[in-house]
N, C-alpha and C positions, 0 to 999 in steps of 0.2 A: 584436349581431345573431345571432337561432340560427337563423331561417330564411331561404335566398336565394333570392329569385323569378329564376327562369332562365327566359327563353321561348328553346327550342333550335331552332326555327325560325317562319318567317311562312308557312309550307303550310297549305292548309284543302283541304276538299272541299266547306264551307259555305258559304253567302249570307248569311248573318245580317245582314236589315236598317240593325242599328245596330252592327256591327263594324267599325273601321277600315281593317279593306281592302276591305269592299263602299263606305265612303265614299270612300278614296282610287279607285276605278274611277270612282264619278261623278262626283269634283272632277278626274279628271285624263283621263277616258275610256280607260282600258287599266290592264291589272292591276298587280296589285304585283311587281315585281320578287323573285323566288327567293332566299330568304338564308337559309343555315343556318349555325349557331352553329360558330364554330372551338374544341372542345371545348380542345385543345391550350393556346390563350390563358388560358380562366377558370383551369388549373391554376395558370398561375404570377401571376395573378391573386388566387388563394387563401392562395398562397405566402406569408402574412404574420402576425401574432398576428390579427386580424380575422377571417381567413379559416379559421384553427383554430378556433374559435369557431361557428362554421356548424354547427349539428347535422343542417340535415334542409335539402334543395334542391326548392324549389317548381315544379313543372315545367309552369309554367301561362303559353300564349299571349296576346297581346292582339291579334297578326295572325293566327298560325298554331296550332293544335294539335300538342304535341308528341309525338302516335302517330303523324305524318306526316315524322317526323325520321328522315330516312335512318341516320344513325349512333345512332336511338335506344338500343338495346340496347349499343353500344359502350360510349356516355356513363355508361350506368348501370354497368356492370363498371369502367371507370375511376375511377366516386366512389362505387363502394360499401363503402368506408367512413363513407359519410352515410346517412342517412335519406333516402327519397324521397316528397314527396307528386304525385301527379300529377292535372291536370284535365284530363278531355275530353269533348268528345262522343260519342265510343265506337263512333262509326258507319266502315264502310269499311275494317274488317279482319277478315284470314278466322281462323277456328279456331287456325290452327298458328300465327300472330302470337302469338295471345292464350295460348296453351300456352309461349311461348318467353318474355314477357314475364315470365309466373307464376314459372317457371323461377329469374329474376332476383331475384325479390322476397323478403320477409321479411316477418315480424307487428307490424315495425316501420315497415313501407310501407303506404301510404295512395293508392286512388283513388276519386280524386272522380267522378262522373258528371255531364256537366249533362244530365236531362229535365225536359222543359217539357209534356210532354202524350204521353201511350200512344198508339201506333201513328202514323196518320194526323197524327194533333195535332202530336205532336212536329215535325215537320219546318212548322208554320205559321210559326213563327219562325226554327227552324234550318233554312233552308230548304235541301234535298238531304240531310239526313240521312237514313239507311239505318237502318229499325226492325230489321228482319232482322238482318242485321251485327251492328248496338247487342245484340241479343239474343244474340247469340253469344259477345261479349263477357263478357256476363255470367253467363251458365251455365259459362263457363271461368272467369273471376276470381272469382266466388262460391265456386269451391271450394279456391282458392289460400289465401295466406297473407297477403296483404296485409287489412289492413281497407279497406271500400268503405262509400264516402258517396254518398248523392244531393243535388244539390243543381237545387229550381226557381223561376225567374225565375215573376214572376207578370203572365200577359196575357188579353185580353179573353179570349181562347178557354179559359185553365183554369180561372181564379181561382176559382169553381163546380166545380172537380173536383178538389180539392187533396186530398180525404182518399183519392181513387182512384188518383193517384198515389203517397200514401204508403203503400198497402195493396201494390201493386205493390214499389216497393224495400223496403217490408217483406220481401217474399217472397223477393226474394232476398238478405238478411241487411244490407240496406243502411240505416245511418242516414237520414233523411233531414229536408233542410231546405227551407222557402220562404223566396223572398229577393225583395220588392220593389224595381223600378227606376226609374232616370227616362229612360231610353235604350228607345227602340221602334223609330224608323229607319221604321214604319212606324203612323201615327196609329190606327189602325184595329184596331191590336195593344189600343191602351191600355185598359186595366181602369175599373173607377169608382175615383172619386178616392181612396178611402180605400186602394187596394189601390198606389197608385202614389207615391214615394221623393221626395216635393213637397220636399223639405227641399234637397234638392240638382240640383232643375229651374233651367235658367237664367230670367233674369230681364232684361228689356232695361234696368234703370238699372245692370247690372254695366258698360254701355259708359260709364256716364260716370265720369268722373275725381274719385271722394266717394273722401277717406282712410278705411280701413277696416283694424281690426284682422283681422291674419291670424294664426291657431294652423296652421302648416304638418306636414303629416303626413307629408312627407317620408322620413323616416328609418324610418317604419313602409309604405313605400310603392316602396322604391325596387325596380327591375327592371333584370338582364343584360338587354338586348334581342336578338334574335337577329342585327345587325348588327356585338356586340362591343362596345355603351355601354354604362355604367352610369347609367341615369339618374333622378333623383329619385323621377317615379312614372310607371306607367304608362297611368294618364290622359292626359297627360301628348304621349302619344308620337300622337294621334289629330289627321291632319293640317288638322282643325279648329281647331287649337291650336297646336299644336308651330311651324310656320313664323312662328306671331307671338309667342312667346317668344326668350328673351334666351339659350337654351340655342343656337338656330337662329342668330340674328342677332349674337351675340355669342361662335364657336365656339370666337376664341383664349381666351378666358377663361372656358369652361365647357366646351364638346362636347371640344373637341383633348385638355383634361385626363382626361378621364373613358372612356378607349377601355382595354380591361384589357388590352391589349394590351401598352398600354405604361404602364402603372401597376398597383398592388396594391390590396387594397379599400381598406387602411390609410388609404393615401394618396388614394381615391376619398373614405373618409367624412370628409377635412378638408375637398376640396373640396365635399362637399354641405354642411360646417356653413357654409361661406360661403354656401352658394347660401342656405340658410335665413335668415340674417341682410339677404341681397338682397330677398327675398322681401320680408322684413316694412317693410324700409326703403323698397320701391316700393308696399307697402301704405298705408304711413303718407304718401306725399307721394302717394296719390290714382291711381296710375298701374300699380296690381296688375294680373295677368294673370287674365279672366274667370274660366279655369279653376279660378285659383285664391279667387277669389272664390264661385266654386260649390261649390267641395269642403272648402274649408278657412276660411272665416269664420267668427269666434268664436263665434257664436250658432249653430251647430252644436251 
């Protein structure tokens, strides 16, 4: 493993539709509870031949964005001896954020942008995102040291403006990529068919119990989550899903193992090769987890 995906907290300032803390407000009616990463733990988490191994730490949320990481800038002086790639949506910070960050970085560091649509547009999806801010961002990091990527989701509103987007982070030295999804959160987002990720949309026969070979991608998937687990993927962790898997339901013999707290990756990736042998062995007797049927069945 040479890259660790770390989500160093579950903070947003977004709505995003189809993010799992705007679903946990409507499956639970009240936000998500405040957690940020005890940077302390992942050290002696790392502490192992696995965790030498780690070249570059992925500093990408699945609840939170981690520009909203109170101890961000600590985190980063603590493992800069690694490589950093980070994803955000780059809205909601001022100037002298963005100068301290730069400060931090190397041409060996990478950020990712997520836009979805120039000015107005953008925030159709991300909803509360700050153009302004996001711009600030950028006139500061464009001129740092870090390499910058774009990267955008493809919905009704841009699919039609993809090359004006990429003239945009052209200009300010950004790669940039489009990335179709199966995730909208809001119907009315969705593109025409060809533009939208059908490969990995659910399907109502994943509820019924047909054995099904599973290719688990696990090991190319797994996530620190901001609460201190190490866990398989994080798909995964969207409480869609998560409460009816065996990682939930079954905590002495997955979740209690897997806390870095009190294990090393070493010993985190025996447990995930069992969890992959779980996996395929509930695939084969008919009783795989949807998810995993979605994301990881062989005809992928």
């Amino acid at each position: 493993m040479r890259t660790l995906h770390v989500e160093t907290t579950n903070r947003c300032t977004l709505k995003c539709p189809a993010c799992p803390r705007t679903v946990w407000h409507d499956m639970f009616k009240k936000p998500v509870e405040k957690t940020d990463l005890d940077y302390t733990k992942l050290h002696r988490f790392l502490d192992c031949s696995s965790g030498e191994a780690v070249e570059t730490i992925r500093l990408c949320g699945d609840y939170g964005d981690t520009i909203y990481y109170p101890k961000m800038f600590d985190f980063i002086r603590e493992f800069r001896h690694k490589k950093f790639f980070i994803d955000t949506n780059g809205s909601h910070r001022n100037v002298e954020w963005w100068k301290e960050l730069n400060s931090l970085l190397t041409p060996e560091d990478t950020i990712s942008y997520a836009i979805d649509g120039l000015e107005t547009d953008n925030a159709k999806y991300r909803v509360n995102s700050d153009w302004d801010s996001l711009l600030n961002g950028l006139e500061v990091t464009s001129k740092g040291p870090a390499t910058l990527l774009c990267q955008t989701l493809i919905f009704s509103y841009n699919y039609n403006k993809l090359d004006q987007i990429r003239e945009f982070a052209e200009g300010y030295g950004m790669s940039w990529t489009s990335m179709k999804t199966m995730r909208f959160g809001n119907e009315n987002l969705r593109p025409p068919i060809d533009h939208v990720l059908v490969e990995e949309e659910y399907k109502p026969d994943y509820h019924l119990n047909n054995p099904i070979e599973i290719v688990p991608r696990c090991f190319e998937s797994t996530v620190v989550a901001s609460n201190g687990l190490f866990l398989p993927c994080d798909w995964i962790r969207n409480p869609l899903t998560y409460y009816k898997t065996d990682l939930h339901k079954d905590k002495e013999r997955w979740t209690n193992r897997l806390d870095i707290g009190t294990t090393t990756l070493d010993d985190a990736l025996s447990v995930l090769a069992e969890w992959v042998d779980h996996v395929k062995s509930k695939a084969m007797m008919g009783t795989a987890d949807v998810l995993c049927k979605m994301k990881c069945r062989k005809c992928q």
